[in-house]
C-alpha positions in Angstrom: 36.5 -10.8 -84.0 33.5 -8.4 -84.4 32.0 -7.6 -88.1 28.4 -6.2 -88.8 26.2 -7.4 -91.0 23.4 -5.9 -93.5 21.5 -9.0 -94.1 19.1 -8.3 -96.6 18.1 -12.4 -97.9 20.9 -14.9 -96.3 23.8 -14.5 -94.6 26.1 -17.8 -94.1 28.7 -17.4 -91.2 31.7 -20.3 -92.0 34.2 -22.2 -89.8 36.8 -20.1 -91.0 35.8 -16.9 -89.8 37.2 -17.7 -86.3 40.7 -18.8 -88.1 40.5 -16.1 -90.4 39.9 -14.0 -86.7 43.5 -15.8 -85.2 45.4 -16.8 -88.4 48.8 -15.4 -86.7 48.0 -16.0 -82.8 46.5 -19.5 -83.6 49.5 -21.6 -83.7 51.7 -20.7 -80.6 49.1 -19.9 -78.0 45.9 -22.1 -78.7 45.6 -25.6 -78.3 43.2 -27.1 -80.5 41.6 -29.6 -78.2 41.0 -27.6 -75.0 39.8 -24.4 -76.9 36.1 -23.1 -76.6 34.1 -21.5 -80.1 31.7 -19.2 -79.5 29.9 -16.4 -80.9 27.8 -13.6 -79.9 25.1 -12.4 -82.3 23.8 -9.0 -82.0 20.8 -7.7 -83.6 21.1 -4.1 -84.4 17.4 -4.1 -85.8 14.4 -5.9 -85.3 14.5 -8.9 -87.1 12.5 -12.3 -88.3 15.5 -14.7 -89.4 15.9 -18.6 -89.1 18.8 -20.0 -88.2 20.2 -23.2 -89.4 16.3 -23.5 -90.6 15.1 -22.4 -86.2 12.8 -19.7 -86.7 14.2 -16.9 -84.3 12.8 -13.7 -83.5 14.6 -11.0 -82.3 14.1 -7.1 -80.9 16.8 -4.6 -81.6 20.0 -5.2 -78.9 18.8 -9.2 -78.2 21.9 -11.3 -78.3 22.0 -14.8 -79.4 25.3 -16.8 -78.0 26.1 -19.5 -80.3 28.6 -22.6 -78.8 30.1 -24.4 -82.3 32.4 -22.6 -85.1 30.5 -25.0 -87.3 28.7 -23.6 -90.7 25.6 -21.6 -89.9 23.3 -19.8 -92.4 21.0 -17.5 -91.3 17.9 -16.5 -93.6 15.7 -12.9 -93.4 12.4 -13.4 -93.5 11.2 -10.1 -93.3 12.9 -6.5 -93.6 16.6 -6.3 -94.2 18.1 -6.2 -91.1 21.7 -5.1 -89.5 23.7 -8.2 -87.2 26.9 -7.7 -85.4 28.3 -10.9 -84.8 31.9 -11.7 -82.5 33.5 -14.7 -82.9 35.6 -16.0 -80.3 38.2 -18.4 -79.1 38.8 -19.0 -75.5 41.0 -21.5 -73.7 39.5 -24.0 -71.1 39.7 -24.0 -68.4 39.4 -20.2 -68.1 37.6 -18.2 -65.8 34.7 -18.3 -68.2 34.4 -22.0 -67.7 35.4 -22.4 -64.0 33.2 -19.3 -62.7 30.9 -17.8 -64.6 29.5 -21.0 -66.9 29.0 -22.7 -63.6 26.7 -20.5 -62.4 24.0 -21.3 -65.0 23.3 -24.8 -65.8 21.7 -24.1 -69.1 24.8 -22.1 -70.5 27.3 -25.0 -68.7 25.5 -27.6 -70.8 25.7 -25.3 -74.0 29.3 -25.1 -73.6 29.8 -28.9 -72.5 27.5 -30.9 -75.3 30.2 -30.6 -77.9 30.5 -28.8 -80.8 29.4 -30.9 -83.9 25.6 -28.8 -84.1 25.2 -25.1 -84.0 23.6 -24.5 -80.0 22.3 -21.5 -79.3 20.6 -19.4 -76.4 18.5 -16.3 -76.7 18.8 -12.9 -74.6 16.3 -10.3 -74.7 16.1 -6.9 -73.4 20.2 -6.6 -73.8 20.3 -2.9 -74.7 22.3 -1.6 -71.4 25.7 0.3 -71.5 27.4 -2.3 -69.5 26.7 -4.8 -72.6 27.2 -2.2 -75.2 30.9 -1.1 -73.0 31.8 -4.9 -73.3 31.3 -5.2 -77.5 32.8 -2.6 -78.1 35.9 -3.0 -75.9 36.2 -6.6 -77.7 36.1 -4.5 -81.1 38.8 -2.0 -79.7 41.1 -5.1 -78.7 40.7 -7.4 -81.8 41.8 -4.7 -83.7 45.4 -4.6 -81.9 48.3 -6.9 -82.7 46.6 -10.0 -81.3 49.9 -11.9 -81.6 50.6 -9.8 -77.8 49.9 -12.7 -75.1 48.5 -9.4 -72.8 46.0 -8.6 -75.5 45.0 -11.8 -76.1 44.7 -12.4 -72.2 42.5 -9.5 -71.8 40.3 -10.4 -74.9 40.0 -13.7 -73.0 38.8 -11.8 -69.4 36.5 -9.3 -71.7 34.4 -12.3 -73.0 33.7 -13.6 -69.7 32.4 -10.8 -68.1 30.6 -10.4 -71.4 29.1 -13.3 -70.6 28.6 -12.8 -67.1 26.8 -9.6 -67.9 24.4 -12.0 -70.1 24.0 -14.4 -66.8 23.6 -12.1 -64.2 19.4 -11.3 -64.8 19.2 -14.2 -66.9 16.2 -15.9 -65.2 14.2 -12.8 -66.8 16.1 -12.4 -69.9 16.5 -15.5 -71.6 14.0 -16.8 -74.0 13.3 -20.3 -73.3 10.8 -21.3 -76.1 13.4 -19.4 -78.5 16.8 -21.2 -77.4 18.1 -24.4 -79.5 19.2 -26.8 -76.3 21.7 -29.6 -75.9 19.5 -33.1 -76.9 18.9 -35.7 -74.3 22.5 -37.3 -74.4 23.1 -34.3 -71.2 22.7 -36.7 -68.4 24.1 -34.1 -66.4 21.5 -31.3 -67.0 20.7 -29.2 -64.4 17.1 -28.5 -63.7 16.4 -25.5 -66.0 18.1 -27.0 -68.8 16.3 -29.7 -68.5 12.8 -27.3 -68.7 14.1 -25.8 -71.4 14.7 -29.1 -73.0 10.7 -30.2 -71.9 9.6 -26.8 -73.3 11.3 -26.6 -76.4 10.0 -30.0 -77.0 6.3 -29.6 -76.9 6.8 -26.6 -78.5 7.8 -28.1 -81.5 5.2 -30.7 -81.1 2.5 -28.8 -79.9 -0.2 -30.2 -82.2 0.3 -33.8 -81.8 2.7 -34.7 -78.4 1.2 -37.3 -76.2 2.2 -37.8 -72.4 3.4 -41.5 -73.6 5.8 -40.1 -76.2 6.8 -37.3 -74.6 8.0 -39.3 -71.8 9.3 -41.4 -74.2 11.7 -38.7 -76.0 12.6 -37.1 -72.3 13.4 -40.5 -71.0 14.9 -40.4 -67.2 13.4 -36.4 -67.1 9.8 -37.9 -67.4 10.1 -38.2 -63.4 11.6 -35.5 -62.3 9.4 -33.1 -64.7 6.3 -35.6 -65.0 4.0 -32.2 -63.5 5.5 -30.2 -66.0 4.8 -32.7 -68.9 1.2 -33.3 -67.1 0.4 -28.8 -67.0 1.3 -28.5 -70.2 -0.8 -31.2 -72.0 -3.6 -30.4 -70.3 
């Protein structure tokens, strides 16, 4: 379900916005346990914000995609700014999990850690037509009878090539040093996950991190990325 936003101090997105979103449908077509939360945050403006206390930057059309329904508050720290926010439901498996998720292991990690803590990736540059096309057919469906299996199915096929149209430059569009990772419990992390997980690290510890605790927090990774570790202290 798509709703904008004029955040002009805090704006605090709930659980319940994604029942509120499939009060009716909820029931006979979803089950609980092999469902997939997500939402897509849009910034219609330029923006300074933190979210869940993450500092976050953002240009006008950079999207956010969030994987937990779980409380999030997001604080202005600057200018009021304008968010349009989609929150979905998906079943897995689904072609967004089988296909496109696949495809990039940093977004297959964000959709496998779980969803007890707010996740989150960051896109920049978004402000094409295809995007734009994709939002606002999500907009046009949700507002249907969404107790119609068809409607529900094409909501369903909409959101993944959403999010394939997020994937398909993502090497060049997603903000690494912005993004909110899974922690180290990923064993299965692919390689840029894990140098997103490396980065985001030293970011946050940029003043005092030490190749000895580094390696400490990255655990097995301090092999495989010991040169990255290495670059960046020095």
């Amino acid at each position: 379900m798509g709703k904008a936003y004029d955040v002009n101090s805090v704006l605090l997105l709930k659980e319940n916005d994604f029942r509120s979103a499939d009060e009716e449908f909820h029931d006979t077509y979803y089950d609980e346990s092999s469902s997939l939360h997500m939402r897509f945050i849009e910034s219609l403006t330029p923006s300074e914000m933190t979210i869940n206390d993450r500092f976050v930057f953002l240009q006008k059309h950079d999207v956010i995609l969030i994987s937990s329904p779980k409380e999030i508050l997001i604080k202005n720290l600057n200018h009021p700014t304008k968010l349009a926010v989609y929150a979905e439901i998906v079943r897995a498996p689904s072609p967004l999990n089988l296909v496109v998720v696949g495809d990039n292991p940093m977004v297959h990690d964000l959709m496998n850690a779980g969803e007890t803590d707010p996740r989150f990736i960051v896109y920049r540059n978004q402000g094409d037509t295809l995007k734009r096309h994709y939002f606002d057919l999500l907009t046009d469906i949700e507002s249907q009878d969404m107790t119609d299996p068809f409607l529900q199915f094409q909501r369903e096929m909409v959101v993944g090539l959403l999010l394939s149209e997020l994937l398909r430059n993502h090497r060049s569009t997603i903000s690494i040093s912005d993004c909110f990772f899974p922690g180290r419990d990923i064993h299965y992390a692919g390689k840029d996950t894990q140098a997103g997980i490396i980065f985001n690290y030293l970011v946050g510890h940029s003043r005092g991190a030490t190749l000895k605790d580094t390696a400490l927090f990255l655990g097995t990774r301090r092999i495989i990325f010991r040169d990255y570790v290495v670059n960046y202290l020095a």
